[in-house]
C-alpha positions, -999 to +999 in steps of 0.1 A: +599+776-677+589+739-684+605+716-662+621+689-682+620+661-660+581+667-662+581+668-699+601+638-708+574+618-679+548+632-699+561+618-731+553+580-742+583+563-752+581+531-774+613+528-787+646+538-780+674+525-800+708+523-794+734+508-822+721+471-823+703+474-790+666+483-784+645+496-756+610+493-753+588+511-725+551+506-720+526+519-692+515+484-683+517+446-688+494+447-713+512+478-733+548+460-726+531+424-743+520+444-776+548+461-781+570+428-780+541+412-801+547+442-826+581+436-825+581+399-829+560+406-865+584+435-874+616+408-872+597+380-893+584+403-921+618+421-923+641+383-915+653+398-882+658+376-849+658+388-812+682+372-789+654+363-763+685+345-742+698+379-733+664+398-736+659+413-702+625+426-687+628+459-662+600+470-640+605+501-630+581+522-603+570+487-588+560+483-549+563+448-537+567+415-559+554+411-593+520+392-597+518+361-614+503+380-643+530+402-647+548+381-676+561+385-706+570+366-738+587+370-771+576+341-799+567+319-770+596+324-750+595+335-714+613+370-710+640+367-679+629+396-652+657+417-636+664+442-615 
């Protein structure tokens, strides 16, 4: 029997919507960034807007404080990081 827990951490989740909220997931800084970048393009071709003021970054499986590095932005706007 396949242990679901396994499956679903096996499984790379972009996107996960939920009425007129959105999740994104990504491995890494990097992955997180391009997703938002992605995202960012999606809104202006299709004349949607993010609300960055209650956009909220989660990292989740991290030991210790973030690194100066770990940052992100959407349309030039610093991303607030919670916990």
């Amino acid at each position: 029997m396949v242990n679901l827990a396994d499956s679903i951490h096996a499984m790379c989740i972009i996107i996960l919507l939920f009425a007129d909220d959105m999740v994104l997931m990504g491995n890494s800084v990097i992955d997180l960034q391009n997703f938002l970048n992605k995202l960012q393009s999606y809104c202006d071709v299709c004349g949607l807007k993010v609300n960055v003021a209650i956009t909220k970054i989660v990292v989740f499986m991290k030991r210790g404080p973030l690194r100066q590095d770990e940052i992100w932005n959407y349309n030039g706007q610093l991303l607030e990081v919670v916990q």
